[in-house]
N, C-alpha and C positions, 0 to 999 in steps of 0.2 A: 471518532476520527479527530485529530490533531492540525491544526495547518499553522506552522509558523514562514511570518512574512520578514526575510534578511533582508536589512543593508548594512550599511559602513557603521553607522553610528544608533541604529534602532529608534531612529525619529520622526524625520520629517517623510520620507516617502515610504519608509514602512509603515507606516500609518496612512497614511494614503493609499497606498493596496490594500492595506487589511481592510478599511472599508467598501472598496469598492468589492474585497472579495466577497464580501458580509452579503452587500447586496445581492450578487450572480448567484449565492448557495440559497439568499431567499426565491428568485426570480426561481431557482431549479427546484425548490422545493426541499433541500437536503436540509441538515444539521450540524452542525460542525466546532468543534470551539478555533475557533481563529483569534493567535496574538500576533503581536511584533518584536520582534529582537535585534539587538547590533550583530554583527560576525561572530564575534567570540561567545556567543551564550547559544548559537544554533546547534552545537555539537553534545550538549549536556539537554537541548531541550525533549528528546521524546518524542519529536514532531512527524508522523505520519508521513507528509507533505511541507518540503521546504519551498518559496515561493522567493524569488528575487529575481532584478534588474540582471540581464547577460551579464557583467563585470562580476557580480555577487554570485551569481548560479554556480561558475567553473570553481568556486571554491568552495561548495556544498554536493560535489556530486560524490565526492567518500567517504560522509558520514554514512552513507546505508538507509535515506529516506527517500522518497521518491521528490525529485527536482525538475519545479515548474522554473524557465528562465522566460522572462517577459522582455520582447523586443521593445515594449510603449509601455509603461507604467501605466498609461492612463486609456488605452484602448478596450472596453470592456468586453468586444466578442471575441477578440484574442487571447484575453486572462479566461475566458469562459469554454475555448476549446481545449485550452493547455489544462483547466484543472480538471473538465471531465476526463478527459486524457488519463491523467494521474488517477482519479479516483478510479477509474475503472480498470487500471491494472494493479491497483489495490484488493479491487475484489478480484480477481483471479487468485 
């Protein structure tokens, strides 16, 4: 499984989710490769699971991957419902 993490510019706060998502898939036990990317590289990337800020979400939901939109960047049992969320309609 693939998770890529958008924002504007593929820096500063994607990189700050992609960590903290690092942590939630260890705390769950899963596996996953997790990166970060700006807007424009999320549509060529592959990504199983796109991850971003509500402003970035509504411009990832027709690439065709499944899209976590985070109300708090930084709330971690919110990023942790949204991505069992996703991963589990994955496996369907």
């Amino acid at each position: 499984m693939k998770i890529l993490v958008v924002c504007g510019s593929g820096l500063g706060s994607s990189f700050l989710i992609e960590m903290n998502i690092k942590k939630v898939l260890q705390e769950l036990g899963l596996k996953a490769e997790v990166d970060h990317a700006d807007l424009g590289s999320a549509k060529g990337s592959g990504a199983d699971i796109l991850v971003g800020t509500r402003d970035i979400a509504v411009q990832l939901y027709d690439i065709g991957s499944e899209v976590v939109s985070l109300d708090n960047m930084i709330d971690i049992e919110s990023m942790k419902t949204k991505l069992i969320e996703a991963i589990d309609k994955l496996k369907k």
